[in-house]
N, C-alpha and C positions, 0 to 999 in steps of 0.2 A: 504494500500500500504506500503510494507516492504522499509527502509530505512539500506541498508547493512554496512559495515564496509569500503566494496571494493567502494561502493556507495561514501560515505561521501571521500576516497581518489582520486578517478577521478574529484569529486567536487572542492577540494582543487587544483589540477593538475591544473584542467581549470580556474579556479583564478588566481592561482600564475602567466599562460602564461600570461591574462588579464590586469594582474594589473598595467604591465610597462604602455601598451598602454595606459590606462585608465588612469595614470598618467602622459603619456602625452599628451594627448588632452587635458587635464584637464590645462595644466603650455601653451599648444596654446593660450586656450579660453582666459587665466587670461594676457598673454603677449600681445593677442591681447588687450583688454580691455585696459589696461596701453599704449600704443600706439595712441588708440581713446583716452583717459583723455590727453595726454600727447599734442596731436592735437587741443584740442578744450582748453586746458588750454594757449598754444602757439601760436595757431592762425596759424600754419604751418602743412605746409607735414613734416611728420618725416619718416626717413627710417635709416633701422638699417644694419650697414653689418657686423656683430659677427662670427668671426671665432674661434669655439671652437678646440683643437687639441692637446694638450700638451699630455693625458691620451690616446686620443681613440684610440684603434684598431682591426685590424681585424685577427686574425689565429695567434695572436700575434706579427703583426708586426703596428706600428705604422700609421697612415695615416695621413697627414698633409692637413690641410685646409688653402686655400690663396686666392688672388683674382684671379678669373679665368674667363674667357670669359662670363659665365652662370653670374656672378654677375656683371661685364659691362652690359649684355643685361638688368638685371631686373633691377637695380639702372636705365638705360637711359630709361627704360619704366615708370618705377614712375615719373621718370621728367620730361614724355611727358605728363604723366594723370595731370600735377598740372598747374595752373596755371600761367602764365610767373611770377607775379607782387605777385604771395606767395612766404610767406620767408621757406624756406626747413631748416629742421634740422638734420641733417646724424651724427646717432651715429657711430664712428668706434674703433672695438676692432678686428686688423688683425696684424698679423705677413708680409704682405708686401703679394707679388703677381707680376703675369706676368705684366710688364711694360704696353704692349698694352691695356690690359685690365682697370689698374691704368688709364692711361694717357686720356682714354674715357671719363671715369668717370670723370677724372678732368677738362677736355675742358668741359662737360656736366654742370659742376658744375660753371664754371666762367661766362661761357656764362649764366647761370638765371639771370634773372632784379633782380627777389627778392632777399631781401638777404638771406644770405647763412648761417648758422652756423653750425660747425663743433665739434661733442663733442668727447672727450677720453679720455672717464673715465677711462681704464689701460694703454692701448697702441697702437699707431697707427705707425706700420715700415714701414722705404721700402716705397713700393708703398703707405701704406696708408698715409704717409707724406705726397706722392705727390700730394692724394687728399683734405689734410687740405692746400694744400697750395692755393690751389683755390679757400677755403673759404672767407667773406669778416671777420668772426668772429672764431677761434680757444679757445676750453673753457676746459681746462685741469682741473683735480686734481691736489693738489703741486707738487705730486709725479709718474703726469702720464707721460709719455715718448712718444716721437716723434725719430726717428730716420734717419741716411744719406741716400740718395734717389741715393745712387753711383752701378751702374749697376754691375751685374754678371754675368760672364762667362763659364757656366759650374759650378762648383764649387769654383773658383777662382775669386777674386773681377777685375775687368776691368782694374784698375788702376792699381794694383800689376802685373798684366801680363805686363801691357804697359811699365812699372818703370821695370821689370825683365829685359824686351829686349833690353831697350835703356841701360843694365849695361854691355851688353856682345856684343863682335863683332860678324857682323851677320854674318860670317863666320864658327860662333864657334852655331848656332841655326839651328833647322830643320826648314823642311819646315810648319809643323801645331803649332808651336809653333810663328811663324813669322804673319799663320795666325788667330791665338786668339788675337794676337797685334792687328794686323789690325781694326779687328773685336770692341776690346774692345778700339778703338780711335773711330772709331763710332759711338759705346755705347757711349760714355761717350760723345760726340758732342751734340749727339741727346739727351740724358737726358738732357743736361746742358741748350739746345738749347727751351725745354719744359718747362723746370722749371723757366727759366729766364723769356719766355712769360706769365705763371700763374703769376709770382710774379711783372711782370711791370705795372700790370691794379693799382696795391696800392701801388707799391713801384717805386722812382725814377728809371727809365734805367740804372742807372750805379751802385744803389744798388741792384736793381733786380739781375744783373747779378754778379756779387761779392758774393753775399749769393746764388746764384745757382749755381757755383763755387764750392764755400764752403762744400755746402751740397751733390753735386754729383762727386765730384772728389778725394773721397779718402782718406778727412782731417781726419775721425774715421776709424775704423773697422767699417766694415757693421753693426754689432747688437751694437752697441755704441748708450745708452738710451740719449736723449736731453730732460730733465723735463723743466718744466713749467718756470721757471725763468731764464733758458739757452735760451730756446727759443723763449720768450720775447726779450731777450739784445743782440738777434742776427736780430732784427727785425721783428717777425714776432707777427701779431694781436692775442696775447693770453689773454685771460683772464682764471680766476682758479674759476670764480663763478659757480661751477656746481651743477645744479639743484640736488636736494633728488629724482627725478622722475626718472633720468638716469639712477642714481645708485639701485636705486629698481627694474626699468626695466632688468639692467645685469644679476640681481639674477633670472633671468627668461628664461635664458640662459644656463641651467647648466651645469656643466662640465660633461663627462660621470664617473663612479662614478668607483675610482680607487682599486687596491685587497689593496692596504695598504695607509691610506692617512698619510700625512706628517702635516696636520695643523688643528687644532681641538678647538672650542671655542663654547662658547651660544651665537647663533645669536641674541641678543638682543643690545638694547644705553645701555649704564653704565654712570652714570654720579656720582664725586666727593662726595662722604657725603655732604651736608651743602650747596652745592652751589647752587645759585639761580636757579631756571628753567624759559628757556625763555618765556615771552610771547606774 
């Protein structure tokens, strides 16, 4: 049986379509694996809600991943399969998300007996803030970031429209501009009104609501990072001891792979010449 030239190039054609796939079942099989260690080293449900998006796209337009209704349903379905009295571990690395969706997940999350903990290892915005706020344990890097949980309007922050209209006479405002006001007082009741109930199960009623305030009324820009030691001295349950397992696990997550990258090293530990190695 003859082996052609054209032969071995069709061969190579149907590899190369292959080989994404095959590499990613292969990063499923190994994430799932690290997910069971990670449960039976824990003693918990672990669930991950990883929004990769900065790179991907599609006909070359970009596509954003956030929390969206499909990730309310599946988070509230893992929390129905676990048992009240286990403690859940919910990794989040999200850029924020539809309030509705957020705000499921974090009622879902307060109401467990067991406890809760909350890891973020890069960044949890927005919405995802609002579901470490329902943790009873939040576990940053130094330098992971949590950020203001102050609603949006369109493209416009709630507050800013509401601060715009109360600077001009409403004589001098249309009619849709009177009704984003409106609109974005109610936003901002109703976050402030969520956030204060997550935060009063652990925190006193008068600091619950002060630091709900706080965080949903406009004090940052919306993407204003809060690291690990702002967000401690602001009251909330942080701790930085983040497991080696989280951050393994992320790398199993990977970015889609971009025409030109910007950041390049040997993933490997480097440790000082001479310095002792722990044991």
């Amino acid at each position: 049986m003859s082996f052609s030239i054209s032969d071995a190039l069709w061969l190579f054609v149907i590899l190369s379509m292959l080989q994404p796939i095959l590499a990613r079942k292969l990063t499923d099989m190994r994430r799932l694996s690290m997910i069971s260690h990670l449960e039976k080293q824990r003693g918990s449900r672990v669930i991950l809600m990883v929004h990769r998006q900065e790179t991907m796209k599609l006909l070359g337009f970009p596509l954003m991943r956030y929390i969206d209704i499909q990730d309310s349903e599946d988070v509230l379905r893992a929390i129905r399969m676990t048992d009240d009295e286990m403690p859940l571990d919910i990794v989040l690395h999200t850029p924020g998300g539809l309030v509705l969706a957020a705000l499921q997940i974090a009622r879902a999350v307060e109401a467990h007996k067991g406890k809760v903990t909350v890891f973020v290892p890069h960044h949890a915005m927005s919405g995802g803030t609002l579901v470490a706020l329902a943790a009873d344990e939040i576990v940053m890097c130094d330098h992971s970031v949590l950020g203001p949980i102050d609603p949006q309007i369109g493209q416009f922050p709630a507050a800013s429209i509401v601060k715009a209209v109360e600077a001009k006479p409403v004589a001098d405002l249309d009619d849709e501009t009177l009704i984003l006001a409106d609109v974005g007082r109610k936003a901002l009741a109703q976050v402030t009104a969520a956030a204060a109930e997550l935060l009063a199960v652990r925190l006193p009623r008068e600091e619950a609501q002060a630091l709900a305030e706080k965080l949903a009324s406009g004090t940052w820009t919306h993407d204003y990072p809060i690291p690990a030691a702002e967000a401690k001295a602001l009251g909330l349950p942080v701790s930085t001891d983040m497991p080696d397992e989280v951050m393994t696990l992320m790398t199993l997550y990977p970015q889609p792979v971009r025409q030109s990258g910007g950041v390049e090293y040997l993933p490997i530990p480097r440790e000082r010449p001479g310095k002792a190695r722990k044991v």
